[in-house]
C-alpha positions as CSV (number, residue, x, y, z in Angstrom):
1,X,21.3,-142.1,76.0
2,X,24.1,-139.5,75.4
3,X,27.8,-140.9,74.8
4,X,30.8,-137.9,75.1
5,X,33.7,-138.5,72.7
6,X,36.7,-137.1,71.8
7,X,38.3,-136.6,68.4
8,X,41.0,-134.0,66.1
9,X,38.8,-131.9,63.6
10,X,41.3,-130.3,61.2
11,X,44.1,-129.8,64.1
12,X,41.3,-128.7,67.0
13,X,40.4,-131.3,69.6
14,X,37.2,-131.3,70.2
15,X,34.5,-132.7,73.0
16,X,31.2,-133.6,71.9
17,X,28.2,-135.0,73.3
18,X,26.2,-137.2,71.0
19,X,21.9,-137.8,71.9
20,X,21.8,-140.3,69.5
21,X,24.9,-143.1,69.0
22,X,23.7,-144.1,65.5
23,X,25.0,-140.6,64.4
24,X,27.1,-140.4,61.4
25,X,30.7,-138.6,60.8
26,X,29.3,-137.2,58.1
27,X,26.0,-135.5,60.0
28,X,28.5,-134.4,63.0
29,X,30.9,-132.9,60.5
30,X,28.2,-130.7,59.2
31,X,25.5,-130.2,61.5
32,X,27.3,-130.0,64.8
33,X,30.9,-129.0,63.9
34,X,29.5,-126.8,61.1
35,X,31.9,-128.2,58.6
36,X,29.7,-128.3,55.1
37,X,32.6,-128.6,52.7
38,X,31.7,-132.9,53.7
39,X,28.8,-133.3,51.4
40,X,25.9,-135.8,51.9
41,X,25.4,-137.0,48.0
42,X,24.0,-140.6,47.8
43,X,24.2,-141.5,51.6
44,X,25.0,-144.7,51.0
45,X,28.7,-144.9,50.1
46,X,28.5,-145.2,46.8
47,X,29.7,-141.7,45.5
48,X,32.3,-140.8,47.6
49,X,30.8,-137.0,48.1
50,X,31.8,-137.2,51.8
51,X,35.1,-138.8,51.5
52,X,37.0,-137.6,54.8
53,X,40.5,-138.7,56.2
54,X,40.3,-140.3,59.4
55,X,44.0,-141.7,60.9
56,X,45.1,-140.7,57.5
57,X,43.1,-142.7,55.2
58,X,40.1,-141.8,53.5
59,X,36.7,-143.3,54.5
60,X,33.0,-142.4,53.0
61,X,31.8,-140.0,56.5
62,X,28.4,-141.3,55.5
63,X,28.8,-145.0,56.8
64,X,30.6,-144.2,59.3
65,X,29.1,-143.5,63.1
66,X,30.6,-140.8,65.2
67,X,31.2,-142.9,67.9
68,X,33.5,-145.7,66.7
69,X,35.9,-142.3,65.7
70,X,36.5,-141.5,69.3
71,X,40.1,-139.9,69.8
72,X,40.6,-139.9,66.0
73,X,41.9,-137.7,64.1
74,X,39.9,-136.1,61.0
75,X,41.0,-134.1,58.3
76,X,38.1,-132.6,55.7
77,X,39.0,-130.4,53.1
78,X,38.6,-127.5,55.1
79,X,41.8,-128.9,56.9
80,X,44.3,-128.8,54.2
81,X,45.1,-124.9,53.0
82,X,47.2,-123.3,55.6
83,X,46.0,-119.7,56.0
84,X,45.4,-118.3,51.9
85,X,47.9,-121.6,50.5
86,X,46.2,-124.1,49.0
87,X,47.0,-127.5,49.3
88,X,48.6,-129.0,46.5
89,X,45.6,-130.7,45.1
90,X,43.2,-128.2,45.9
91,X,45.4,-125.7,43.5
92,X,45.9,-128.6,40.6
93,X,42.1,-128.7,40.7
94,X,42.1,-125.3,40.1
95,X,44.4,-125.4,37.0
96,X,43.3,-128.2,35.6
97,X,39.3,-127.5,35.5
98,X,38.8,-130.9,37.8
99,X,35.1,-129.3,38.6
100,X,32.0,-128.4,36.9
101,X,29.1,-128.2,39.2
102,X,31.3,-128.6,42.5
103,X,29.2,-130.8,44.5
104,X,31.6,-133.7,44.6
105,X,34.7,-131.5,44.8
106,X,35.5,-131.9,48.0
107,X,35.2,-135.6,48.4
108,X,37.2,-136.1,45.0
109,X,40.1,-133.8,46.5
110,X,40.0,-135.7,50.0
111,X,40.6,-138.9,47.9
112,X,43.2,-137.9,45.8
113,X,44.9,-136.3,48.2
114,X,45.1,-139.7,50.0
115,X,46.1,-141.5,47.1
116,X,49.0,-139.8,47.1
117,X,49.8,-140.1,49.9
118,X,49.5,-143.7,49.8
119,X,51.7,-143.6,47.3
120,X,49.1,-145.0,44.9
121,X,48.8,-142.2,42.1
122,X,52.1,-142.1,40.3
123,X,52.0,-140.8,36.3
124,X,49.5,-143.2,35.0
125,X,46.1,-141.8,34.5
126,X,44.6,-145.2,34.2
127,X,46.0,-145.9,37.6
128,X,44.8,-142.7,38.6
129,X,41.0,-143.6,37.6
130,X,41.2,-146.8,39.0
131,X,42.1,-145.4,42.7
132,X,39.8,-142.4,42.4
133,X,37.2,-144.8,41.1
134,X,34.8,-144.8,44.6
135,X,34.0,-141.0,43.8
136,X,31.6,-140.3,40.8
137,X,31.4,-137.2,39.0
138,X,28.1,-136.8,37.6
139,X,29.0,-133.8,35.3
140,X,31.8,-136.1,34.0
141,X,34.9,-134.0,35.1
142,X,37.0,-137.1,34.7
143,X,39.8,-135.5,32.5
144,X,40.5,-132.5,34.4
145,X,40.3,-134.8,37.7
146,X,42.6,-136.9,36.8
147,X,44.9,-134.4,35.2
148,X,45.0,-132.6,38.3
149,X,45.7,-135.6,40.6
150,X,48.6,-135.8,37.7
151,X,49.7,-132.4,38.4
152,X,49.4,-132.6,42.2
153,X,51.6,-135.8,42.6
154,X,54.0,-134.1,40.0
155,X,54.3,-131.1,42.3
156,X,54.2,-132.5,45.6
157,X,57.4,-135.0,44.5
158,X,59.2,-131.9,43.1
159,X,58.6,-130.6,46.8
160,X,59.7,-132.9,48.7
161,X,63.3,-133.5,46.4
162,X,63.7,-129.9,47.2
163,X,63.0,-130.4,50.8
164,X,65.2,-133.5,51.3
């Protein structure tokens, strides 16, 4: 049985066939659309390694199938620079050492940069580890994470006062 869908990768509409409906987001991200910056950690939703945004708000790819995303619209972290400008949160990341080993990097940026957007991060870092809480860090990177989350929400504010 092969279903056809529809969805927004990262601004590009794309039309896919799918062999198998129990696909995942997560498995079409990487091995069809050829987007690996999505990583497959536990495969189970518990470490937040493949944290895309889907409609705007973030979602663990891996418990997600393909096929209830039909005409959505998903943003992965190879979505969010604009040509050779980082987004805001990939560039705090950046300054503030939020990575060791890299692995979870991607899914930790996805979330943060939805809990700003949610409006969710503000100043506090406690705040800040409570929202980014569904994405582990086995190297421990918490500081630098959430003093780049800090930095990001800092900036992107500043922004947007000089934008209004």
């Amino acid at each position: 049985m092969t279903l056809s869908i529809t969805m927004t990768v990262n601004g590009d509409r794309l039309a896919l066939t799918l062999d198998d409906p129990r696909t995942t987001l997560l498995d079409l991200l990487r091995d069809r659309v050829g987007l690996t910056g999505t990583k497959k950690g536990c495969d189970r939703g518990q470490c937040g390694a493949c944290t895309v945004l889907v409609d705007g708000r973030r979602i663990n790819s891996c418990l997600a199938l393909a096929a209830a995303h039909d005409g959505s619209d998903i943003t992965t972290v190879e979505g969010l620079a604009q040509g050779d400008d980082l987004h805001p949160v990939q560039a705090a990341f950046i300054a503030q050492d939020g990575f060791q080993c890299g692995y979870c990097t991607p899914g930790q940026i996805m979330s943060a940069v939805a809990l700003i957007a949610e409006g969710e991060a503000g100043d506090d870092p406690e705040r800040i580890r409570e929202g980014m809480s569904g994405n582990i860090c086995r190297c421990a990177a918490y500081a630098g994470i959430t003093d780049a989350v800090r930095e990001a929400t800092r900036r992107m504010q500043q922004d947007e006062r000089r934008s209004a």
